[in-house]
C-alpha positions as semicolon CSV with decimal commas, in nm:
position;residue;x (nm);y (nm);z (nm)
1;X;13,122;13,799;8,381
2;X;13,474;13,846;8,351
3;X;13,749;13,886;8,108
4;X;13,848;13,499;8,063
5;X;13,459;13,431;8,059
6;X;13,433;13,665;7,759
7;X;13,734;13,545;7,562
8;X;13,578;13,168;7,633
9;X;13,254;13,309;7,516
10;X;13,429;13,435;7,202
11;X;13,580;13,127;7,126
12;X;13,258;12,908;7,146
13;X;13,182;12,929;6,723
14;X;13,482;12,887;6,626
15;X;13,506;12,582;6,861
16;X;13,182;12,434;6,719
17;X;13,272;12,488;6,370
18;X;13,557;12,276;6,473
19;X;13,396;12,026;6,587
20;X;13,056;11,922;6,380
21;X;13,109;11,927;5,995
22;X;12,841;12,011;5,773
23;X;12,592;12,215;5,987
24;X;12,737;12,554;5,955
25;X;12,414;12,736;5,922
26;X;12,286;12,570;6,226
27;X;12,609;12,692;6,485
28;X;12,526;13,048;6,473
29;X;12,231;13,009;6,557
30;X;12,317;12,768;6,861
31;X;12,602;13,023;6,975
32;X;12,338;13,290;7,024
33;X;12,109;13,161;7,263
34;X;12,416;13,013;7,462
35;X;12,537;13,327;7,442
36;X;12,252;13,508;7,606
37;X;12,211;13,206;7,873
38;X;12,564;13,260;7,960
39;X;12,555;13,603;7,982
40;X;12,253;13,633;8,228
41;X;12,007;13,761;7,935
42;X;11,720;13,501;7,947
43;X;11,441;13,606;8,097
44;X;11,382;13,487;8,470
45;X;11,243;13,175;8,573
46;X;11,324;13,046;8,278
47;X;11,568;12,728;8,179
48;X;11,908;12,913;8,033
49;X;11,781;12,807;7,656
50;X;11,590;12,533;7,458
51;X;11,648;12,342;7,137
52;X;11,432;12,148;6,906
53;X;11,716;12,007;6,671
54;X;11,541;11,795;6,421
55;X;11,748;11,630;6,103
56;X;11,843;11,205;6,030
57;X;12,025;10,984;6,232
58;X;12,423;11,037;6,215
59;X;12,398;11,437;6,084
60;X;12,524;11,538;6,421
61;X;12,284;11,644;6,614
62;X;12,395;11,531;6,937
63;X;12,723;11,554;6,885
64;X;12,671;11,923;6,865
65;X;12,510;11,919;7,236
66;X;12,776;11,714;7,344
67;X;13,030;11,906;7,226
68;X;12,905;12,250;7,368
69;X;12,793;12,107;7,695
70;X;13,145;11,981;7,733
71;X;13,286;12,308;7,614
72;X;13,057;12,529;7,908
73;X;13,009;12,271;8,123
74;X;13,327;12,018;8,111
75;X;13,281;11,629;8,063
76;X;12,976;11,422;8,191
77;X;12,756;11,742;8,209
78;X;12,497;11,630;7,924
79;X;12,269;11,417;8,062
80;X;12,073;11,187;7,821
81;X;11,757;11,082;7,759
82;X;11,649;10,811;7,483
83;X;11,258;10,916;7,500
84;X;11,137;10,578;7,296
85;X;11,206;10,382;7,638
86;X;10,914;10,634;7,736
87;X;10,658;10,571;7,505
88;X;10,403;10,390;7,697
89;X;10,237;10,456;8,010
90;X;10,348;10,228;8,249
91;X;10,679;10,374;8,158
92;X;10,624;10,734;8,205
93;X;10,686;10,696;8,586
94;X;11,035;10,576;8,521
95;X;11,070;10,931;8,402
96;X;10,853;11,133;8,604
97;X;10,881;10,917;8,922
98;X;10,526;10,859;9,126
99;X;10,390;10,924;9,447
100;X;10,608;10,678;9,647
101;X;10,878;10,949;9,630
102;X;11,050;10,763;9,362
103;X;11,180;11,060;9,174
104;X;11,213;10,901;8,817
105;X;11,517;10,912;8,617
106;X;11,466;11,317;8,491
107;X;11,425;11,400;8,950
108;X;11,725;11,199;9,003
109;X;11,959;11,386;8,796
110;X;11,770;11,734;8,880
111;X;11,845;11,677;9,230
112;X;12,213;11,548;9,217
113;X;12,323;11,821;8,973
114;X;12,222;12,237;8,939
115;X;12,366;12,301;8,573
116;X;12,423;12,141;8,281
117;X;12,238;12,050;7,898
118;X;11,930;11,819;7,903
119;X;11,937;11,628;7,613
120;X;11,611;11,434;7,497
121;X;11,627;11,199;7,213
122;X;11,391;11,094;6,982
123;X;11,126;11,329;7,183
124;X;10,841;11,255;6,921
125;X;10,845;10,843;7,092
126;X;10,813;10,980;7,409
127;X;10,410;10,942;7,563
128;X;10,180;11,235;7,524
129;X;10,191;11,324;7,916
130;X;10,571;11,379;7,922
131;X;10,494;11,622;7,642
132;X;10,275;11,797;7,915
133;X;10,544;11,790;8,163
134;X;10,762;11,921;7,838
135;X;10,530;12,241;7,799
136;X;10,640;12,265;8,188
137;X;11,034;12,273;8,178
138;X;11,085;12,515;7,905
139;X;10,795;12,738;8,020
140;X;10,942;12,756;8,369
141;X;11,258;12,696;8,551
142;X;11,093;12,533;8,819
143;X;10,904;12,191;8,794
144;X;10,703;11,961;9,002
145;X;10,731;11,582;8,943
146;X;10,514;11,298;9,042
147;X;10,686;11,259;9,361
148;X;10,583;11,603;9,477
149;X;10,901;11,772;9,514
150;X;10,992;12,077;9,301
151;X;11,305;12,126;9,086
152;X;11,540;12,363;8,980
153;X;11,590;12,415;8,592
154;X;11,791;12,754;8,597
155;X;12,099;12,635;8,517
156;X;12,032;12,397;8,247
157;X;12,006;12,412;7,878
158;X;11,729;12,166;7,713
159;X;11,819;11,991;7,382
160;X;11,530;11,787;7,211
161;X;11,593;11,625;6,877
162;X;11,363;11,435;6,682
163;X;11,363;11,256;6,340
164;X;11,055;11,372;6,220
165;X;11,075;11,471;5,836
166;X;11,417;11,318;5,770
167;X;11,238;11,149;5,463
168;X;11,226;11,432;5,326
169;X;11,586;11,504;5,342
170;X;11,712;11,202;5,250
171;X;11,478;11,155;4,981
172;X;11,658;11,240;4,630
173;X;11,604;11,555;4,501
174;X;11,748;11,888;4,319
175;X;11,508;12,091;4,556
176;X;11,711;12,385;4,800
177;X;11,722;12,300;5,148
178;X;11,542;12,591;5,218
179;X;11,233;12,407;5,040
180;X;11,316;12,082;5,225
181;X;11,351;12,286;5,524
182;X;11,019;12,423;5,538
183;X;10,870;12,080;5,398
184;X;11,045;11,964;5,768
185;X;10,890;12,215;5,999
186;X;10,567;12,157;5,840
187;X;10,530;11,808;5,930
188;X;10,689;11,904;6,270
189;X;10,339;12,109;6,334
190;X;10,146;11,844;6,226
191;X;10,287;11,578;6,464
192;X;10,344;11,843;6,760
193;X;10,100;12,098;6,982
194;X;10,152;12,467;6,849
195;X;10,209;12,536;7,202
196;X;10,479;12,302;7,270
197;X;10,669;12,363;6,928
198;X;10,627;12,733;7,036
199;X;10,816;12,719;7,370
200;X;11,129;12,646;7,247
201;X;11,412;12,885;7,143
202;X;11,498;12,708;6,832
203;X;11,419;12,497;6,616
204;X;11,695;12,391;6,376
205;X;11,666;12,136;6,063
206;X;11,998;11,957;6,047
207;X;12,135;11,896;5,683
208;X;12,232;11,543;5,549
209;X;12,595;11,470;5,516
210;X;12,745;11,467;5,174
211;X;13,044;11,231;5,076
212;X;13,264;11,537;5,117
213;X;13,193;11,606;5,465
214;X;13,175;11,269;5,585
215;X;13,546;11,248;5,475
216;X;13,620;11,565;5,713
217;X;13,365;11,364;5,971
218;X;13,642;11,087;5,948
219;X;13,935;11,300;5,922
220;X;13,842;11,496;6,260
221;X;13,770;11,157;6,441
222;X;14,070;10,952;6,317
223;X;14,241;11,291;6,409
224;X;14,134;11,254;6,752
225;X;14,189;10,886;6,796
226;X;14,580;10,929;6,689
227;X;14,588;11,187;6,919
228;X;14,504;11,040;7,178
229;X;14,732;10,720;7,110
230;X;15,007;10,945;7,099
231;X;14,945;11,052;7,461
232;X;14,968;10,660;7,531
233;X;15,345;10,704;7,353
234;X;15,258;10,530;7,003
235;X;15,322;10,794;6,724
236;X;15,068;10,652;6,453
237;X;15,006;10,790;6,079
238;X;14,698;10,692;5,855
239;X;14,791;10,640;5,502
240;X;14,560;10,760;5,267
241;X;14,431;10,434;5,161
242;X;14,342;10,346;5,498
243;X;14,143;10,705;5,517
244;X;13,961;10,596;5,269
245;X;13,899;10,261;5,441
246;X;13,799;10,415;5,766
247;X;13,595;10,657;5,615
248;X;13,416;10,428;5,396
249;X;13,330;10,205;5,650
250;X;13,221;10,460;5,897
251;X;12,922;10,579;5,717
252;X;12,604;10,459;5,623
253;X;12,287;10,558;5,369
254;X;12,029;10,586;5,674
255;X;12,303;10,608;6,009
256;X;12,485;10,853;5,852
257;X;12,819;10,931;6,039
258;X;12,693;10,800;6,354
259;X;12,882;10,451;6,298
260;X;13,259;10,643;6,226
261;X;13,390;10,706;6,579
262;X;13,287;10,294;6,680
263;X;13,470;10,167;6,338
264;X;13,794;10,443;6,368
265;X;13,856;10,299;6,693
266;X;13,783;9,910;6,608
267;X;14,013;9,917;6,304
268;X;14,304;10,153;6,459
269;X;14,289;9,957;6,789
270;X;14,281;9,600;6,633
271;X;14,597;9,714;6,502
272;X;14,740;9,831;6,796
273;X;14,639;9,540;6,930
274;X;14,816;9,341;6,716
275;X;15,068;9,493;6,692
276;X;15,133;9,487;7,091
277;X;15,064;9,111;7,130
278;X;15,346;9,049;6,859
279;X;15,575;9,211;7,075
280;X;15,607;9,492;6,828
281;X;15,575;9,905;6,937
282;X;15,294;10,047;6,729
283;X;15,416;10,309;6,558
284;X;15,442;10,396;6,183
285;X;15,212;10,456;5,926
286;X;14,856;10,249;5,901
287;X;14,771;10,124;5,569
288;X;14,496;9,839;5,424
289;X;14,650;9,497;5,513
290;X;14,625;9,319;5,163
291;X;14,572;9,002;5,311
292;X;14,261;9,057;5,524
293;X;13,970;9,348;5,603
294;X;14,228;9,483;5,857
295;X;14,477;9,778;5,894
296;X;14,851;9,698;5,972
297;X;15,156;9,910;6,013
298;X;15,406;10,007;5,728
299;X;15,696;10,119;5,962
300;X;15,810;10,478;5,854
């Protein structure tokens, strides 16, 4: 690996940390198995790392394997799986593909690309034989699906998450996550085979998001979104009342932070929007419209 490789290497925490708010304790551990995929340190014939990331909806559990398979990989190289369209039998060959050479949805992208992250969602709503074929992938990095042809796993990470035990971490209580953790994994081993759970590289209980870091959830993503209207040539502030808005708006008690990056970019585009159709240039400082549930420019 060379020089530049390193230095990128280096740089991969601090990226993540950058990125996904709240899950410290989780990123380390993440960095180091990249790390060793990256550097050529798995062992052979293997996939270059696994994850069972486990946690609520809207902690960030896939953003985190989007935003590192975009950082290794560049965009469009996470390829994703919601496994509760796979929960009953007639739809496992949709997946796995059959014996007409249909090569299921997991063949087709094995065969068009050779690296990349794997990300399964939900894995616990996926059927029981797919957890066979799991056992497969991260044992070894080469598979055989239903269509008879083998595939090539080497240059892939695999991400599963799954919600199992998020009651337990949503559930009020003065308990230390390290309790709540093990309460987690615990559960996980009674829903899942020893051997499976065993196979993977990590497993990693995400933490709920408290009010304080959903408001740096929403400051990183309205962050973004003004960023990337000022590439369009509108220079666009958020006033602090309309943080508040945004950010208020963007969570929820079960979704978590999962519905911010949908409302950030509802709220600051309907003004744009507005904005443009009036004949107006949108630029200035967004604050709460007291008319309506709406943002609207202040000019600066």
């Amino acid at each position: 690996m060379n020089h530049q490789n390193i230095e990128k290497l280096n740089a991969l925490e601090p990226h993540l940390h950058s990125k996904i708010k709240g899950q410290g304790h989780v990123i380390s551990r993440v960095c180091s198995v990249l790390e060793r995929g990256q550097l050529g340190l798995q062992p052979p014939g293997k996939p270059l790392g696994s994850f069972l990331f486990l946690g609520p909806t809207g902690v960030g559990k896939t953003e985190l394997t989007l935003a590192f398979s975009r950082y290794l990989f560049g965009n469009d190289s996470a390829f994703r799986f919601d496994m509760s369209e796979f929960l009953h039998l007639d739809a496992v060959k949709l997946f796995m593909g059959d014996e007409t050479g249909n090569p299921g949805r997991l063949g087709k992208v094995l065969s068009e690309h050779r690296q990349g992250v794997l990300l399964f969602d939900e894995i616990e709503k996926a059927h029981r034989l797919i957890w066979d074929l799991f056992l497969q992938m991260l044992d070894a990095a080469r598979i055989t699906l239903a269509d008879h042809r083998a595939y090539d796993l080497s240059g892939f990470y695999i991400v599963c998450t799954s919600n199992i035990g998020s009651q337990q971490l949503l559930r009020p209580t003065r308990l230390p996550f390290a309790t709540l953790e093990r309460a987690v994994l615990s559960e996980l081993h009674r829903s899942f085979r020893p051997e499976l759970i065993g196979r993977f590289d990590e497993k990693l209980v995400f933490k709920p998001l408290s009010p304080e870091m959903q408001r740096e959830i929403g400051q990183l993503v309205i962050s973004e979104e003004l960023a990337r209207f000022r590439q369009q040539g509108f220079p666009i502030a958020v006033s602090d009342s309309a943080l508040e808005f945004l950010v208020r708006r963007g969570t929820h008690k079960t979704l978590g932070a999962r519905p911010m990056k949908k409302t950030v970019r509802k709220f600051i585009g309907d003004a744009v929007r507005q904005a443009l159709k009036a004949r107006q240039t949108p630029t200035g400082t967004l604050a709460v419209s007291p008319q309506a549930d709406q943002l609207t420019f202040h000019a600066s």
